[in-house]
C-alpha positions in Angstrom: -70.0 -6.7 118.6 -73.1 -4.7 118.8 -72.3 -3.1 115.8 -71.9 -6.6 113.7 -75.5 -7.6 115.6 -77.0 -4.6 114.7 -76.1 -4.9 110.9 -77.2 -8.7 111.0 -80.6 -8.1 112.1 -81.0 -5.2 109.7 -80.1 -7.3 106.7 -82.3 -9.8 108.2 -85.1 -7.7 108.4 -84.7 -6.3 104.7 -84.8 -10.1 103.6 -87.8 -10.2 105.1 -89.4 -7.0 103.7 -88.1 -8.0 100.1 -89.6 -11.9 100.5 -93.3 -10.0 101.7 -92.8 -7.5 99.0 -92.4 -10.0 96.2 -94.6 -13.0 97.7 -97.5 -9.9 97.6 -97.1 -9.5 93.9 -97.3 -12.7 92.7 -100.3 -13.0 94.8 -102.6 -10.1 94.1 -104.8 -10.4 91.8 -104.5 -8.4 88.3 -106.2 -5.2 88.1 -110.0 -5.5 86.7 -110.2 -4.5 83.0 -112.7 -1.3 83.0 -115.9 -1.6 81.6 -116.4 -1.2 77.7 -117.0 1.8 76.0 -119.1 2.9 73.0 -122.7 3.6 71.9 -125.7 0.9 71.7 -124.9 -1.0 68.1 -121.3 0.9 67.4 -118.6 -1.9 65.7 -115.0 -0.4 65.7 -113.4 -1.7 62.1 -109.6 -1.5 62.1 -107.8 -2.6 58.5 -105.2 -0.8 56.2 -107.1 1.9 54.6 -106.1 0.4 50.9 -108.2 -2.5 52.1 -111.2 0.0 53.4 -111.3 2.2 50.1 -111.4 -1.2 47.7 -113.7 -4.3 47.5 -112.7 -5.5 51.2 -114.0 -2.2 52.7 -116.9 -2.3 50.6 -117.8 -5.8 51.1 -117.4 -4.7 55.4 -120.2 -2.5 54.8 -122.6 -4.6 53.1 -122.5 -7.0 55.7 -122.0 -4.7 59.1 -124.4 -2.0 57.4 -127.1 -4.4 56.0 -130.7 -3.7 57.4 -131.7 -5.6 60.4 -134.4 -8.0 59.8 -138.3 -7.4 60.0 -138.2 -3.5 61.2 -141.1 -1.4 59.4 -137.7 0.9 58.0 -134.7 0.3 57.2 -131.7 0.1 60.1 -128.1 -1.0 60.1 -127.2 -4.1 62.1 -124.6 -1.8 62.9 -123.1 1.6 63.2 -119.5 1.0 61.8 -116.8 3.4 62.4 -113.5 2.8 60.7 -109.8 3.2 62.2 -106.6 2.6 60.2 -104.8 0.2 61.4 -101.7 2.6 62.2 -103.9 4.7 63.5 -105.0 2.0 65.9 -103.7 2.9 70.1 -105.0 2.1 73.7 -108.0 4.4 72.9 -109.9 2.6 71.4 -108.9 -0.9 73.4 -111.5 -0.6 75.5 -114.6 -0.2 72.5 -117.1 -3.0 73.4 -117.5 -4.4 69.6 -113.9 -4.4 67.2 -113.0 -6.0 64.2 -109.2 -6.6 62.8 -108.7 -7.5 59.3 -104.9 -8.6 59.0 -103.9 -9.5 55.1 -100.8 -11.4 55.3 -99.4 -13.1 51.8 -97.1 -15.5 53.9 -100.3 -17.4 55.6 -101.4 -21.1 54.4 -105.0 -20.4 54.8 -107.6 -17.9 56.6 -108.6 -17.6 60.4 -110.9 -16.8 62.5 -110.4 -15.7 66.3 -112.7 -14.8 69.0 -111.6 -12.9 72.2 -113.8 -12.3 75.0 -113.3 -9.6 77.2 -109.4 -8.9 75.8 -108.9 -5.0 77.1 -112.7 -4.5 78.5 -115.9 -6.2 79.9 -118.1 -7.0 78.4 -116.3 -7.0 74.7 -115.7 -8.8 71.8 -112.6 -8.6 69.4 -112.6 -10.5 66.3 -109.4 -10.9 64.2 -109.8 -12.0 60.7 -106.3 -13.1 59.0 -105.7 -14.4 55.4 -103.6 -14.2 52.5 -105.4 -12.3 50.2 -108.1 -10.2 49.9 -110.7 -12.7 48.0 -110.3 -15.4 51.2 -111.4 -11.9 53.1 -114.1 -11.5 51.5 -115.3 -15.0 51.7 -115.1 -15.1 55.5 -117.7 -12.3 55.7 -119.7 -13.0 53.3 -120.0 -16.9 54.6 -119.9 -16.1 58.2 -122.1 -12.8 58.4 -124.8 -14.1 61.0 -122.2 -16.0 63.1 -120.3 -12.7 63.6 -124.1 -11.2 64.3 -125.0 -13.6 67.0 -121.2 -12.7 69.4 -121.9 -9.6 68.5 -125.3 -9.2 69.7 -124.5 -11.2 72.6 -122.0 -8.9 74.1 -124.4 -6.1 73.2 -127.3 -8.4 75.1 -124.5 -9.3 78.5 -123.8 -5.1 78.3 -127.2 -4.2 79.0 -128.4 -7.3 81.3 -125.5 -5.9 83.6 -127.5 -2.8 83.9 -130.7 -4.0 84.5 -129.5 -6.0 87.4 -128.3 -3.0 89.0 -132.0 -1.4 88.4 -134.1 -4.7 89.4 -138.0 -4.1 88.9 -138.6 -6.8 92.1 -141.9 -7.3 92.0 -142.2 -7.9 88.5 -138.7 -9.8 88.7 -140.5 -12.3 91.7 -143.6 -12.6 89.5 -141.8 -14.3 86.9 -140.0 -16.5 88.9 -143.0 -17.5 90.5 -145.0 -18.1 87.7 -142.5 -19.9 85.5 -139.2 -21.2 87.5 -137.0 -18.6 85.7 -134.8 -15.5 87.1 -134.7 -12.8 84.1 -133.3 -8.8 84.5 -136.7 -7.4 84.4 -135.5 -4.0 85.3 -137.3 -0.8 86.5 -140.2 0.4 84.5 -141.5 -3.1 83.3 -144.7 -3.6 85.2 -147.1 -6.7 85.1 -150.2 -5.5 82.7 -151.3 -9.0 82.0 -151.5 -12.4 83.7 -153.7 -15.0 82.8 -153.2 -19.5 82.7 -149.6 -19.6 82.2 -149.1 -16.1 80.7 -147.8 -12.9 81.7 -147.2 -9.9 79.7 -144.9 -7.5 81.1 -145.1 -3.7 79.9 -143.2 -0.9 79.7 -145.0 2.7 78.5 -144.1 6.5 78.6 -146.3 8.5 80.2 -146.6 11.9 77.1 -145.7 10.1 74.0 -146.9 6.9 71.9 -144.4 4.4 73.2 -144.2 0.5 74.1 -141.6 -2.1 74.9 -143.0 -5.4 76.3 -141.7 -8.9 76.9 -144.7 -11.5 77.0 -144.0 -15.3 78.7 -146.1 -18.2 78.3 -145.6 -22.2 78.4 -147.7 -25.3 77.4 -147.6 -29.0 78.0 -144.4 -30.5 75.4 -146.1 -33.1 73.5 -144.1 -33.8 70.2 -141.4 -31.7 68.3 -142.8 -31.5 64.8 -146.0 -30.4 66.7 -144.6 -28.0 68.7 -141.6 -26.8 66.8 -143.3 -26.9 63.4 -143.2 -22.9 62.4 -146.7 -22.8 61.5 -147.7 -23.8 64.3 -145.5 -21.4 66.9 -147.1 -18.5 64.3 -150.8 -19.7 65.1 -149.9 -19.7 68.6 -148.8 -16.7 68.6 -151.8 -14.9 67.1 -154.1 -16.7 69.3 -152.2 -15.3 72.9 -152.1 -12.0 71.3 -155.7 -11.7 70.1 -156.6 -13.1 74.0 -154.5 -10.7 76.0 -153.4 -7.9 74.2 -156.3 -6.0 73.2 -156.1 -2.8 71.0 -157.0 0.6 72.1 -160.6 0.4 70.5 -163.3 -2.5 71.5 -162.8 -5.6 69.1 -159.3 -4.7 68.2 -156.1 -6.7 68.7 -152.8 -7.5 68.3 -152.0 -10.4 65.3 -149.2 -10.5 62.8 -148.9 -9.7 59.0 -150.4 -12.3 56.8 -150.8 -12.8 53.3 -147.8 -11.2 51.9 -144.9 -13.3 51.7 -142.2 -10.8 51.7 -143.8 -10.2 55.8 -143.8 -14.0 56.7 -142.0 -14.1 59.6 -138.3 -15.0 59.3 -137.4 -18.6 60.8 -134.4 -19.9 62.3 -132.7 -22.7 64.6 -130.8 -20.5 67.4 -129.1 -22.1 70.8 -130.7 -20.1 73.3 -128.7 -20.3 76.0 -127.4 -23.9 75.3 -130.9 -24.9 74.9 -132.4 -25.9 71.1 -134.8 -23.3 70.1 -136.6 -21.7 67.0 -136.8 -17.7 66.9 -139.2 -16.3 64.9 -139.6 -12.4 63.9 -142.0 -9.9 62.0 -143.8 -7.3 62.0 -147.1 -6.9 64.3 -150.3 -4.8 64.1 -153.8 -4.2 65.3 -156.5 -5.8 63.6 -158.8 -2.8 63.0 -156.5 -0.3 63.7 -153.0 1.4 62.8 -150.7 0.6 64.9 -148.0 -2.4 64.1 -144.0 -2.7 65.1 -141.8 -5.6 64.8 -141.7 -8.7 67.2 -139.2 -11.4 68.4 -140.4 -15.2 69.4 -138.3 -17.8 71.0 -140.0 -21.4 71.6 -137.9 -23.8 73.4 -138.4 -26.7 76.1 -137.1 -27.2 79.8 -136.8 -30.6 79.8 -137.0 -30.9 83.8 -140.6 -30.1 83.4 -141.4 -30.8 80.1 -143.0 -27.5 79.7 -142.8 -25.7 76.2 -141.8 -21.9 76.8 -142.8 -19.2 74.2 -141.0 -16.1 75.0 -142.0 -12.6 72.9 -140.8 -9.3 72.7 -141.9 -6.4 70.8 -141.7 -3.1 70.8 -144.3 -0.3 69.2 -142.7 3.4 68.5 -143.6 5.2 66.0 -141.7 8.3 66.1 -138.5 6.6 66.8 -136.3 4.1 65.1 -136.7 0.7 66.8 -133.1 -1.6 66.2 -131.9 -0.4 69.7 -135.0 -0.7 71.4 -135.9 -4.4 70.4 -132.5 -5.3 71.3 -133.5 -3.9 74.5 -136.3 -6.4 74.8 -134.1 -9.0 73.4 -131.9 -9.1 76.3 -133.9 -9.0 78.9 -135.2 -12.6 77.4 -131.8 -13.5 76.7 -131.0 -13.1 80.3 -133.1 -16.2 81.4 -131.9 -19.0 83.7 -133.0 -21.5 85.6 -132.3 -21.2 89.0 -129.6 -24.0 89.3 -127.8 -23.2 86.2 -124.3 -21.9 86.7 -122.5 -19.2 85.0 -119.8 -20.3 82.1 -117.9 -18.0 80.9 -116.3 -18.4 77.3 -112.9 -19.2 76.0 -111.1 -17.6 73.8 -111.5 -19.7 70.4 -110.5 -20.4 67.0 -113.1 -21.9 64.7 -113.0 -23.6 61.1 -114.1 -21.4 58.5 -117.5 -22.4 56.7 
């Protein structure tokens, strides 16, 4: 009898063993993906290598190696590195940038996919399928900036992540003070400049001829072809920089290349941060002196307080190449917010071809 009671409760309490084993594996949560690997600007390319050696391959390097935009020399937009597809394993899963290019005869038409954080965080995987080679070719060609922009926005969400680990607080607070906005202003970046709605935050090296600076300043909205008109955004730009950013000689400033139109700056539409916005870039210099670099501008509006926001980076290092470095820039003013915004994360996507 003991025996039989004994053996009952035993069962009984391997039941309920099994039922906590099992309920604690469907509830814990999946293990976090690591963080992504790879240098600043690296793009992992993964295709058949009959694809890579003919006009496929060669069209992926005109469009991944092409020169990035207003620098005073010439750099890729990126540093591609090429993997056969067989070659392909778990290695390489966790690069922060890779691109698939699938040929497949049996397919209708062509797609697209995004995938956001698929084996790493932050990353981007982008898988190009199509039936021949031509359609290939056509979706880089016609899509090149769109596959810039997720790109460079991974690139941006990589190294906002480690300036908010390296916060530079006062010059963090300043900011949010003067202007309503949180942006990773990380160690280093000191205020050098404030004046009527303008700060110029600065970022030098102590034994060599080095710059990166992010500059902030807003104006009353009054009308959009006033305020959005390029000419305009240009001239407003030349007249903060002549104010407030003085060159290293008396009667010297900063202004932008005028007068040859290969240097007018580059105009587009961009949605910063869900908001409509016009960037701008160019080169810089110093009137009177020698010194120039290239520049980013973003003019946009916060329509709670109908303030206009001009937003500039720029970077000055002449011993150096300077792609990485703007980009630095770049994403510290890509990382603004207003306070009482909330974090969206994105989907996984397919998206019509152009």
């Amino acid at each position: 009898m003991i025996t039989k009671r004994i053996h009952r409760y035993f069962r009984l309490f391997l039941t309920v063993v099994i039922l906590a084993a099992v309920t604690s594996c469907a509830t814990s949560e999946r293990p976090p993906k690591p963080t992504a690997s790879g240098r600043a600007g690296e793009l992992l390319v993964i295709m058949d290598p009959y694809l890579w050696d003919g006009r496929v391959g060669n069209t992926f390097k005109e469009v991944f190696r092409a020169p990035v935009p207003m620098l005073p020399q010439a750099e890729p937009m990126f540093n591609v590195i090429y993997v056969p597809t067989r070659e392909f394993s778990r290695v390489f899963e966790t690069h922060r940038h890779i691109f698939f290019i699938e040929l497949d005869e049996s397919l209708s038409s062509p797609s697209i996919e995004f995938s956001r954080d698929a084996w790493a965080r932050p990353q981007l995987v982008v898988r190009v399928k199509a039936p021949s080679q031509e359609s290939v070719i056509r979706i880089l060609n016609n899509n090149a900036q769109t596959f810039y922009d997720r790109y460079l926005a991974v690139e941006y969400i990589r190294l906002e992540n480690a300036y908010r680990r390296m916060i530079k607080h006062d010059s963090h607070q300043r900011v949010k003070e003067m202007f309503g906005i949180d942006m990773a202003i990380p160690e280093g970046y000191f205020v050098a400049v404030e004046g009527e709605d303008f700060i110029w935050l600065r970022k030098t090296a102590t034994r060599e001829e080095f710059d990166q600076s992010v500059m902030i300043w807003t104006l009353d909205y009054t009308d959009p072809e006033t305020d959005f008109d390029i000419d305009v955004i240009w001239a407003r730009r030349d007249s903060i920089t002549q104010r407030y950013v003085p060159g290293q000689f008396p009667g010297t400033y900063m202004t932008t290349y005028r007068g040859d139109q290969e240097l007018r700056p580059d105009f587009r539409e961009v949605s910063f941060n869900d908001m409509y916005a016009i960037e701008a870039r160019s080169l810089w210099r110093v009137e009177g002196d020698f010194m120039g670099g290239p520049f980013v501008t973003y003019t946009f509006v916060d329509e709670d307080t109908n303030r206009l926001f001009m937003i500039d980076g720029w970077v000055f290092a002449p011993k150096y190449d300077k792609r990485d470095y703007m980009r630095q820039v770049e994403a510290i003013i890509w990382s603004l917010s207003f306070p009482e915004e909330e974090d969206e994360e994105e989907e996984d996507e397919e998206e019509e071809l152009v």
